[in-house]
N, C-alpha and C positions, 0 to 999 in steps of 0.2 A: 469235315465242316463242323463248326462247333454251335451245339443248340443252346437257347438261350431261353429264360426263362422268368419274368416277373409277374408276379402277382397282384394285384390293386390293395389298395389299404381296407381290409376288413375288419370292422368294427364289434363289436362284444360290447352289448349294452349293460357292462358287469363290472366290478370293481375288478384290478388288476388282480388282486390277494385272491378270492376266488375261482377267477379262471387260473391261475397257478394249480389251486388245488382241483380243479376238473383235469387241466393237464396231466397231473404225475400218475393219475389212474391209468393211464393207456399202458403204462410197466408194471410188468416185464413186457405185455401180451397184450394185444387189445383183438378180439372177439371182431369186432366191426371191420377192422382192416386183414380179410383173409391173408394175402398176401405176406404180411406181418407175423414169423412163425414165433420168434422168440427175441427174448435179449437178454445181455447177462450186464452186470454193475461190474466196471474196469475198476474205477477209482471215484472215492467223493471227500473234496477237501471243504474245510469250511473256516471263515474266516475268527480270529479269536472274538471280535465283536458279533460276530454271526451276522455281518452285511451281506458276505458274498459267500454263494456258494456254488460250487465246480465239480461238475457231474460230469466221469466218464464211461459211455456204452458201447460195448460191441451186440450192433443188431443180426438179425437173420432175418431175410427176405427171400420167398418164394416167387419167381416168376411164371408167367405162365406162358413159355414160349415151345416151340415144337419138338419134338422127344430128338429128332436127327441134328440140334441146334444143341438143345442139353448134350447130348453124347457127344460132340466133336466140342463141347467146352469141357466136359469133364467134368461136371459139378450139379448137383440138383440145387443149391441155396446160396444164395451173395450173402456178404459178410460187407456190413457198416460201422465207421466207428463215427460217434457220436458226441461233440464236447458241450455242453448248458453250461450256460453261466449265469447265473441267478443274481441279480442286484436288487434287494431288500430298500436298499435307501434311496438308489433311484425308479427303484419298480420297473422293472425290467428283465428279460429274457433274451439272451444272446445264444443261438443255434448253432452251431457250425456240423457239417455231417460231411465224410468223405469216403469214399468203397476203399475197401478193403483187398475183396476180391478184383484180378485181372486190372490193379493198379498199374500195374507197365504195359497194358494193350488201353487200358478204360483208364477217363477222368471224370468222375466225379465230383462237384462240388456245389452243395446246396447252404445258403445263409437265410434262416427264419428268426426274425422279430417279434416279441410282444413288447407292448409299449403302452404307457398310460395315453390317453385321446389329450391331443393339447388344448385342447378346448373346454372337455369335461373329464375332472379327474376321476369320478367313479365308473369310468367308459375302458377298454383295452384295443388297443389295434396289434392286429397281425398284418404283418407282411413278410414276402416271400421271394426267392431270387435262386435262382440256378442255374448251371452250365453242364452239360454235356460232352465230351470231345472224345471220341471211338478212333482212335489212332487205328488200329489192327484188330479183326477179331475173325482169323479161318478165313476168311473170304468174303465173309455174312458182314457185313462194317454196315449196309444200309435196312439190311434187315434189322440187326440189331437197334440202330437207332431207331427205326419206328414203334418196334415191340417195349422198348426202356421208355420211349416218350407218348405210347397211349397207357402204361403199366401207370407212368409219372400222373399224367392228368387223371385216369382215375381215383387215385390216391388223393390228389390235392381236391377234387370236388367232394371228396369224402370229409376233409379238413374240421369242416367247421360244422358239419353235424356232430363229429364225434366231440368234439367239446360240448355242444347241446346237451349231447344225451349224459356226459358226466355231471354235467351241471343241473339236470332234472335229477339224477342220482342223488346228487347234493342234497337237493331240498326234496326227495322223499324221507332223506335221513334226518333233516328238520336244520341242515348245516345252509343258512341263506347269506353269513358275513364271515369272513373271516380279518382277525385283527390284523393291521399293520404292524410293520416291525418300528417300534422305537431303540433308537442306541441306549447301548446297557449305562447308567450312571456312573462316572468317573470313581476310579478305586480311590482309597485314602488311604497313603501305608503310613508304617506307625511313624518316622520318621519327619511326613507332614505333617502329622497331629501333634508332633515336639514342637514343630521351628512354623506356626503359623504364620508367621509374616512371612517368610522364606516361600508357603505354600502360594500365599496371596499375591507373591510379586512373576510368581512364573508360571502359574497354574493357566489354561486357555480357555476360554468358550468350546463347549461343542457345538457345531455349527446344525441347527435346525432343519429337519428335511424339510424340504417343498416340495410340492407337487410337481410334477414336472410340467403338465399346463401351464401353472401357473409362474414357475420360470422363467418358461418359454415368452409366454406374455410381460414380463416386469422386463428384461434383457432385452428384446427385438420389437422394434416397430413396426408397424405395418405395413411402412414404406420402404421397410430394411428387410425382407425376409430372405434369408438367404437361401441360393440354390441348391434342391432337393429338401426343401421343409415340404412337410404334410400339407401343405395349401397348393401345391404344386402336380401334387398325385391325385390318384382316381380313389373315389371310394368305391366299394362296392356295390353300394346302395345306390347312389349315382348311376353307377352304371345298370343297373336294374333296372331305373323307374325312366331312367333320359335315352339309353340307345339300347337298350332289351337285352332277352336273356344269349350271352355267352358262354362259349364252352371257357376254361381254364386256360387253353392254351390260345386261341382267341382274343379274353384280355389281354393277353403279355403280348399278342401285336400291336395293337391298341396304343400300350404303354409303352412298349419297346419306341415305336413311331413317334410316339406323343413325345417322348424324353427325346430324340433324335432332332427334332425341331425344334426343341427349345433351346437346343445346342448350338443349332446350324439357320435356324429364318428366325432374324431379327424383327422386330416389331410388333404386329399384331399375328398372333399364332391360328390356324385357321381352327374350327369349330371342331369338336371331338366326333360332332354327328356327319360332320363333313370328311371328315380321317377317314370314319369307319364306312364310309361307304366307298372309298378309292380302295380299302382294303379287303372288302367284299365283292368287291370287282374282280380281284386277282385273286381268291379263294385264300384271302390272309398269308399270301405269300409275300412274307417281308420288302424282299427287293425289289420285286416288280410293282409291290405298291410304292416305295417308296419313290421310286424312277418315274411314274407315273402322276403322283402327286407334286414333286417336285416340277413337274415338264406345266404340268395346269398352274402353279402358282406364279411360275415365271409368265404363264399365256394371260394370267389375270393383271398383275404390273403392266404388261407391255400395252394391254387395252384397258386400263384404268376399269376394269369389269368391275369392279369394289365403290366404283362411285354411279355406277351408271343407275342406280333406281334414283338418284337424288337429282344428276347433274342431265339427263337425256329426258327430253320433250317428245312425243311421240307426233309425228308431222297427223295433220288433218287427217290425208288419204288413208294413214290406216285407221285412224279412228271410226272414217266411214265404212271402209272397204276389206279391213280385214275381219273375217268371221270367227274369231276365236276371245273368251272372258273365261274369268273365275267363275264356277258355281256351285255354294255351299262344300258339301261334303259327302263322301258315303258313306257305306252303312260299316268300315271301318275306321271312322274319321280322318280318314287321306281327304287332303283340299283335292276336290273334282275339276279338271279344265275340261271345259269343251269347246271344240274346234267342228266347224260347219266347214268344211274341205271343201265339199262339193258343189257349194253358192260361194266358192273366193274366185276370182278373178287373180290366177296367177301369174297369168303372164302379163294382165296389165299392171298389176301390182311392182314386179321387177321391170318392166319398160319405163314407169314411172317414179320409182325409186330409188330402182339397183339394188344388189344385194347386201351390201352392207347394211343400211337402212333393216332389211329383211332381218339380216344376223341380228342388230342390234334388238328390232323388238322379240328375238327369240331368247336373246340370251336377257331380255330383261322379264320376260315370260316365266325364266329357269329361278333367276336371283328371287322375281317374288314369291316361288313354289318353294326356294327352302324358307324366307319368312314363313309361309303360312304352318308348312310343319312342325317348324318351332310355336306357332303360337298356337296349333292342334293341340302340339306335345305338352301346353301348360295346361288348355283347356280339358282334353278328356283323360287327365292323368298318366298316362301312358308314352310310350316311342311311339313316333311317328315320322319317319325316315324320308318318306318317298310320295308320292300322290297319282292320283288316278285320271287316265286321258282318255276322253271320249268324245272320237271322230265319227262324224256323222259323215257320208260316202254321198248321200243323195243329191244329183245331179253331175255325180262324177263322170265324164268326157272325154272324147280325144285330145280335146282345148288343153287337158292340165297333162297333158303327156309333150306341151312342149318344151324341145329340147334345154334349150337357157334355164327355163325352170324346174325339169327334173334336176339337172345339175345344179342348181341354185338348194332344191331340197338336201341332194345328197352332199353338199358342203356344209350345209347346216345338221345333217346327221352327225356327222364326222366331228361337225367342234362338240357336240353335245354329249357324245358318245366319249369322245376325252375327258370332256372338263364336269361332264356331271353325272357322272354312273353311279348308276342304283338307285335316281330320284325316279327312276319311272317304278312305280308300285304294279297298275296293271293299264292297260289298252283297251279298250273297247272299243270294234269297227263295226261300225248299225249301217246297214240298206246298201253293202257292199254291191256293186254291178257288174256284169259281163267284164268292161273293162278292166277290173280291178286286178286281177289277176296278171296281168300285163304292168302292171306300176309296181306291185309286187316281187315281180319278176326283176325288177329294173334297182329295187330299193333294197330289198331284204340281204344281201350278198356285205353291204355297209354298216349291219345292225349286227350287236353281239349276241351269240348265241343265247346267253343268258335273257336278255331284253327280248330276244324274238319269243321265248317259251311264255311271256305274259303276255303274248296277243289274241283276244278273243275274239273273231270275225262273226257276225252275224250278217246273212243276206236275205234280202227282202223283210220281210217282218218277221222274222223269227226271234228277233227282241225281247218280243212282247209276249213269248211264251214260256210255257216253267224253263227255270235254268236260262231266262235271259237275263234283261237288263236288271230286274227289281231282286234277283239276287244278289244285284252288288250296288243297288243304288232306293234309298228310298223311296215308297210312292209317291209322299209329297212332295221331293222336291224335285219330279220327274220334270224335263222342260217342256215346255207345252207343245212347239213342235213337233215332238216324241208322242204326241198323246197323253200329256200330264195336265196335272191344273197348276204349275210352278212356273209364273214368268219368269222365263230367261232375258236377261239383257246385254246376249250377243249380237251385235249387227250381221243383218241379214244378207250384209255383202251388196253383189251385181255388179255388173261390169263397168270397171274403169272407164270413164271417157277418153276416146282416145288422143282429145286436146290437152289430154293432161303428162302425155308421152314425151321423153327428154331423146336428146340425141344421144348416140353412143359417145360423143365428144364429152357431155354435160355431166353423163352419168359415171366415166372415168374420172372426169375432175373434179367430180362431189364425192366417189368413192376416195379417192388420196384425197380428200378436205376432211371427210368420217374416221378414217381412219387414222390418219396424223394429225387430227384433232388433239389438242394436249391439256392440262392441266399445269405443264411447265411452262413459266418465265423466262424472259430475256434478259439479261442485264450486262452492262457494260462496264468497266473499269477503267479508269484513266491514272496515270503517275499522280498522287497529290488530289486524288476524287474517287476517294473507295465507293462501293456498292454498300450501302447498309435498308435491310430491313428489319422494322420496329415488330415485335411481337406481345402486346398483352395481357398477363394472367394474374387473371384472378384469386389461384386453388394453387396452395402449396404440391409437390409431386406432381404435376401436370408433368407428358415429358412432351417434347420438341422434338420432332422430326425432322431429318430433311435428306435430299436426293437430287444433286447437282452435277454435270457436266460440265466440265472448263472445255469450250469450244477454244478460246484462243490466249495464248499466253500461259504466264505463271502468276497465280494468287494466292494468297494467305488467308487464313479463316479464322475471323476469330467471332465467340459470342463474350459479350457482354450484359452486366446485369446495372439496373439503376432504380430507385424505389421512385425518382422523380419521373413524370414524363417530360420528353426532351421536346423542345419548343421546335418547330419546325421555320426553318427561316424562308426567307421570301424568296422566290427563282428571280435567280439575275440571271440569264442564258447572255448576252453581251458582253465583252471583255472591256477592260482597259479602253481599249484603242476601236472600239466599237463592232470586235472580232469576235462572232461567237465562241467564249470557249471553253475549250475539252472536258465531258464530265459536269458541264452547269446543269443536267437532267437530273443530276443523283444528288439526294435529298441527304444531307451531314446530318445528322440525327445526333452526334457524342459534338457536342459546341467544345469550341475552341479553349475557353475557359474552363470547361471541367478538368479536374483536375483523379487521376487514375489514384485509386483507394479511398479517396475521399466522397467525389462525387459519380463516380461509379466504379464498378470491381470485372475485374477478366474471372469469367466460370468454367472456364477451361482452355486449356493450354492451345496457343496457335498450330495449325497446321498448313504445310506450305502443301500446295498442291500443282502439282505440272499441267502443261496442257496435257489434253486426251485422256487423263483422267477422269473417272466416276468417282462422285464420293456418296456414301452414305453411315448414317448416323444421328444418335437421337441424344437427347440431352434432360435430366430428371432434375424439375426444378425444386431448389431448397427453398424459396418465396416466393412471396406474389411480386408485382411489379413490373417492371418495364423490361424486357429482353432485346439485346441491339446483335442483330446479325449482321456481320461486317466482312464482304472482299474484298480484299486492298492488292493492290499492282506488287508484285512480289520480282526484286530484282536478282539476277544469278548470280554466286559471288562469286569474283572476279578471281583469274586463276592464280595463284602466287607466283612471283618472280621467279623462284628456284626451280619451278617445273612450266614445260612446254604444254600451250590451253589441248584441252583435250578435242577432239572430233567432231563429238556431240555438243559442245557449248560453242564451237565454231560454226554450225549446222544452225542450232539453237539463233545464237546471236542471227544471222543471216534470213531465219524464218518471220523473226518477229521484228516487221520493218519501225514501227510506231511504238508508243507506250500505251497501246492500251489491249485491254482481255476482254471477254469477255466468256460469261457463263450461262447456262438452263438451267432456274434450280425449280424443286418444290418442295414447300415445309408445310406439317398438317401437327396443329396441338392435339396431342390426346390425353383425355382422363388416366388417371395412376390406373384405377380396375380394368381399363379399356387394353393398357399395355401390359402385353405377356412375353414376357423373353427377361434377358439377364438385367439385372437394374444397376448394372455400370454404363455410366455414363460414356458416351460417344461409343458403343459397345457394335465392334465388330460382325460385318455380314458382307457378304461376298456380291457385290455386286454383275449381273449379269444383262443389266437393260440398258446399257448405253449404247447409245448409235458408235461411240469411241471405245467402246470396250472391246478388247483381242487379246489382252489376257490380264493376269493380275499379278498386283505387287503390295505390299505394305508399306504403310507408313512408319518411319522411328523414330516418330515424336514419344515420348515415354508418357505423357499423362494424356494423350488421345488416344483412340482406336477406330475412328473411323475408317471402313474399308474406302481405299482408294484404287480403283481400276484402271488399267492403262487398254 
């Protein structure tokens, strides 16, 4: 299996020309990196202007692996070769480094960057990238890889010390700038100095360095950055101050994953502090995080969990009845919940409810536990990942050991344990009871190992003694219940009235009401009465979403743009002959009179789409103005004379008895900084949530790429 290796973009608050010369000091030998025995100088070419210059090394590297590993290799030192290529004019460092040694068992390959900061040109960024791949080696193939890839990451966190400590070298030697390279001045031979006009008619400009920021900035817009610019990657720093300190090999999950999604989930990309905790779940194992993130992102689409702190009302009875709020923080700025267990009426909670209801206020419980760590994380400078939950036990009962409602708990363990692992920081359980141990019993087998190690049980008052509560929480904002002088403003709960109880009939058809609750629309198509909806904007680069289902028939899509808005005509729902008809519902928004280039423009090319298809795709707008989303009745062509109609257009023809379609769509504007992913337009993603989706196909329209699902 082949290891794989990136690094986040590291910044050097130093002119590029400097870190240069902190660099070359590490040759032949550098003191700092034991491992590092020697290197000899192969070849150095350099250009006649002396822009570029081309360094070749064979290094020697000592490993430190076990004496019965060295003997069955036959070698105490690896041999490196090493190519630099120095760019003067664009300021820059190109790495390339490959083994030498056990080249036909080992592969080897590392590529290191120095580069000016495109932002600020007296800044330098490192970046870094490597693979792995141990074909063959005695037997040892997995040994070996671990021993090459903790050797590797010791080495790389060494990195960017060892530039420090050259660069304080520097400036004890009083060396704080070093010049840029300017191009040498054009020769004059004597022959130009004869025939001046001759010189003056063919002579060229030399073309001026720029900074490469500054380039970067004059060339590419904001709204044009193209994929894999430095806006796109991690800094170091970043990851320092927003998700804490990682090892080496750590970031490159991170990245690895973070670069994977922006390949493959179109639209909005989920949070880095949200990655890193699906990856800490699976101890940074690549694949298992990735299978697992991906499996929550599709559970999030499917239940619109991305809208529900905006779009979900939380009904009365919990506002009375359920014992659980926000409060403050502790004493390491984790937002604190606490949960009064023991005064909730569970089971009339769920006879009066259902569990859906239940799920929804937990998982809107979760949604606003990652707000608050994000708004920790700005407040007390620091990461703040996860938060702290403190159940109070007191009055806990046989009552809450009923069946329906343990299983109602351990369903909502279960979604939570998927979709939000590593928010829980720590557990606090106060005035634990005889029975607890019995719920316990019942619950813990659904909780991951990991999550069960931060559970702190206290019974009776042992809280309130050294190494209880006020170890993890401060005294003033202790809740009063507790013994504190901190009002809390959790409800005290009590028991449901039991007039308030639904039948089992009620509480099924409210659960499929909750749960196939949608954010998507209906719309219908008729031959000669397309579906158009009007969208808009304001803000140049806004992009347009959208995620549709062709329930019946075949339609075409097209979006259009108009700077005017379109006057909306008056419904005639009555025909001619006093018939209502077909299609009088959908509102013509592109009139009859306009006229196409003139008084409005096609922004992207039509796409036909089949019944049973999903489509999704977003659209980055170049103006403000009016946007016309338009499905039109799409008919099949007909088959040609010279060949017999095919099966499927005879099946087809036969299904679709009427002219009309219909679809489910839903389209959401988003801000240009809001949207992350590739910034082509109608930009392919595989769609997975259609009630019609069984498998997938592409479209071969050439200038769309919306994915369309069958």
């Amino acid at each position: 299996m082949v290891q794989e290796f990136q690094s986040p973009v590291r910044v050097y608050k130093y002119p590029f020309e400097l870190i240069m010369a902190a660099y070359v000091r590490r040759f032949p030998k550098c003191h700092l990196i034991p491992i590092f025995v020697d290197s000899e100088l192969i070849s150095e070419t350099e250009s006649e202007d002396g822009c570029t210059l081309v360094t070749e090394r064979r290094c020697m590297v000592s490993v430190d692996a076990p004496r019965l590993l060295k003997r069955l290799a036959g070698v105490d030192f690896l041999y490196f070769l090493q190519k630099n290529t120095l760019s003067r004019r664009e300021r820059s460092l190109h790495i390339v480094v490959t083994n030498e040694t056990f080249s036909n068992r080992v592969i080897v390959h590392e590529i290191c960057n120095y580069t000016v900061h495109p932002e600020n040109e007296e800044w330098t960024c490192f970046e870094q990238t490597a693979s792995l791949d141990i074909k063959s080696f005695f037997g040892f193939e997995s040994t070996a890889e671990k021993l090459a890839m903790k050797q590797y990451a010791s080495s790389i966190k060494k990195g960017k010390e060892i530039i420090e400590y050259y660069l304080k070298e520097l400036e004890n030697e009083g060396i704080t700038s070093v010049q840029r390279w300017t191009p040498p001045p054009p020769l004059v031979s004597p022959v130009a100095t004869a025939m001046p006009q001759l010189l003056h008619s063919t002579a060229k400009p030399i073309p001026v360095p720029i900074a490469n920021g500054q380039a970067r900035k004059e060339s590419i817009s904001a709204s044009e950055l193209p994929a894999g610019s430095p806006d796109d990657k991690l800094d170091a720093d970043y990851i320092r101050r927003y998700l804490g300190d990682l090892t080496p090999l750590q970031e490159s999950c991170l990245i690895r994953l973070r670069h994977w999604l922006q390949e493959t989930h179109k639209g909005k990309i989920p949070k880095d502090q949200h990655v890193l905790r699906f990856l800490r779940a699976r101890d940074f194992n690549l694949e298992k995080s990735r299978e697992i993130l991906c499996q929550s992102l599709t559970w999030r689409k499917q239940h619109q969990v991305d809208f529900l702190l905006d779009s979900w009302e939380r009904p009365q009875l919990l506002q009375d009845y359920y014992t659980g709020g926000w409060h403050h923080h502790d004493r390491d700025g984790r937002p604190l919940y606490i949960l009064r267990l023991g005064q909730m009426d569970t089971k009339g909670l769920v006879r009066a409810l259902g569990e859906e209801a239940l799920l929804r206020q937990v998982l809107s419980i979760n949604e606003e536990g990652l707000r608050r760590c994000e708004e920790n994380t700005r407040v007390f400078g620091r990461p703040i990942s996860c938060w702290t939950c403190l159940v109070d036990l007191e009055g806990l009962n046989m009552r809450h050991l009923w069946r329906p409602g343990v299983k109602a708990l351990l369903r909502l363990i279960e979604v939570v344990e998927a979709n939000y692992p590593e928010t829980l920081g720590r557990l606090l359980i106060l005035r634990a009871p005889r029975v607890f141990p019995v719920l316990w019993t019942l619950v813990s087998p659904f909780i991951d190992e990991n999550t069960r190690k931060k559970f702190l049980v206290y019974a009776g008052n042992d809280y309130q003694d050294s190494g209880g509560l006020v170890d993890y929480i401060d005294r003033e904002i202790l809740p009063d219940f507790l013994g504190g002088d901190c009002m809390c403003e959790v409800p005290e709960g009590g028991t449901v009235p039991k007039s308030l109880y639904r039948t089992a009939e009620e509480l099924d058809s409210d659960e499929n009401r909750l749960w196939t609750e949608s954010i998507y629309k209906s719309a219908s198509i008729f031959k000669g009465a397309p579906y158009e909806l009007l969208i808009e904007i304001t803000e140049a680069s806004s992009v347009i979403t959208w995620d549709f289902d062709v329930c019946k028939g075949d339609v075409i899509y097209h979006i259009y743009h108009s700077k005017r808005a379109p006057q909306l005509p008056k419904k005639d729902s009555i025909g001619a002959h006093g018939i209502p008809s077909p299609g009088a519902s959908n509102v013509q928004l592109i009139d009859k009179s306009w006229v196409l280039g003139q008084d409005y423009s096609m922004v992207e090319t039509a796409l036909i789409c089949k019944e049973g298809e999903s489509v999704q795709g977003s659209h980055i707008t170049r103006w403000p103005g009016f946007y016309i989303l338009q499905w039109r009745f799409h008919n099949s062509p007909a088959c040609s004379a010279s060949s017999l109609p095919r099966v499927d257009d005879v099946l087809a023809s036969l299904q679709v008895s009427s002219h009309k379609c219909k679809v489910m769509y839903y389209t959401e504007v988003l801000a240009s900084h809001d949207f992350r992913g590739s910034m082509t337009s109608l930009e392919s993603s595989h769609s997975g949530f259609s009630l019609l989706s069984a498998a997938t196909t592409n479209s071969n329209q050439s200038q769309s790429s919306s994915t369309v699902s069958r």
